[in-house]
C-alpha positions in Angstrom: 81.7 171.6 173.5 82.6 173.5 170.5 86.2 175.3 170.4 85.8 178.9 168.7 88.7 180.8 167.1 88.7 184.7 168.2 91.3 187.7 166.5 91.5 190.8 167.6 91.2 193.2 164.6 93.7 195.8 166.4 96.6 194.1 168.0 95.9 190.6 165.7 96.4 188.8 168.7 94.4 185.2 167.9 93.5 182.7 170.3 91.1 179.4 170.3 88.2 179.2 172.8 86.5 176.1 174.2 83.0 178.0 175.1 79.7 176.6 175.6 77.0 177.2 172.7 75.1 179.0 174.8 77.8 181.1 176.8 78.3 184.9 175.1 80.4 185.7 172.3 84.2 187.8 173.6 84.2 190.9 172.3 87.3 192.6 174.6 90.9 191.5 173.4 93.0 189.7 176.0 95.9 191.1 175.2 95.5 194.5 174.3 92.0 195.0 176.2 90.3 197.2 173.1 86.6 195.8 172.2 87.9 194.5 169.0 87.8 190.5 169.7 85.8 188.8 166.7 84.7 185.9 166.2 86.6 183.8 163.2 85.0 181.5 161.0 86.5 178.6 161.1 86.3 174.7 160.1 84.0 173.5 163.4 86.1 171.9 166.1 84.9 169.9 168.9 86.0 167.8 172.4 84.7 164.6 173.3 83.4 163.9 176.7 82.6 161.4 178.5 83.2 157.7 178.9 83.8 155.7 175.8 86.0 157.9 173.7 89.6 157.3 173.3 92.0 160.2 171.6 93.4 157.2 169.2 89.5 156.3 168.0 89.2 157.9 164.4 92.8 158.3 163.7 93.8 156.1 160.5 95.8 153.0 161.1 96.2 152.3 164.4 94.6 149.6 166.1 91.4 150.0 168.5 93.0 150.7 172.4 90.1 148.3 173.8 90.4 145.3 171.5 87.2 145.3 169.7 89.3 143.1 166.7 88.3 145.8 164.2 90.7 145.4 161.1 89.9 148.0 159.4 93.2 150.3 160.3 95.8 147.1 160.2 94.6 147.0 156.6 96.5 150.3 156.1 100.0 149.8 157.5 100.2 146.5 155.4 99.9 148.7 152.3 102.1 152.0 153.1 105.1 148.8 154.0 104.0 147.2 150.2 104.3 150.3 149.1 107.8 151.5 150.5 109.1 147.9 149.7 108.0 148.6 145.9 110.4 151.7 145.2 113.6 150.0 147.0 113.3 147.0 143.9 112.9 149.9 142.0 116.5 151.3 142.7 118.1 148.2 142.7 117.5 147.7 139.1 119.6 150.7 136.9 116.7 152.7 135.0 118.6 152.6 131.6 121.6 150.6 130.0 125.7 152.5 130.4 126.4 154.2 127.4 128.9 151.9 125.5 132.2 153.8 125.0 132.4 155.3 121.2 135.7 154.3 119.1 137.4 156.6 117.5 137.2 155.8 113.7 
């Protein structure tokens, strides 16, 4: 079911709306009540329903809640760690020599 975003052009109150395709567009405000509601248009947003879908599916690198032994998201957290370990060498390691003291002639 697709979730609309609605703003009212008088009071600016905004809200998102999970509405069925083929249920009729809101055109009174809820909060202020004028027939000013529009419509926003907006990136398309969606809910999944049913059985099968998990809220943790298509977010990056976590692993799949039912054990299917995909690998494709542990690949990730082994990077972002090589990739933190990389800067702490980094700062162990002074970026340029001390200045040697300068003798007075």
């Amino acid at each position: 079911m697709p979730i609309y975003a609605y703003r009212c052009d008088e009071c600016g109150f905004a809200k998102d709306v999970l509405q069925k395709i083929s249920d009729p567009q809101l055109t009174v405000c809820l909060s202020c009540g004028q027939p000013t509601f529009k419509k926003q248009l907006t990136a398309a947003g969606f809910r999944l329903k049913g059985t099968g879908w998990y809220a943790t599916d298509f977010r990056g690198g976590a692993a799949a809640p039912n054990g299917s032994g995909d690998t494709a998201g542990a690949a990730a957290p082994a990077k972002e760690a090589a990739t933190e370990a990389a800067p702490a060498k980094a700062a162990a390691a002074p970026a340029c020599a001390p200045a040697a003291p300068i003798k007075a002639a």
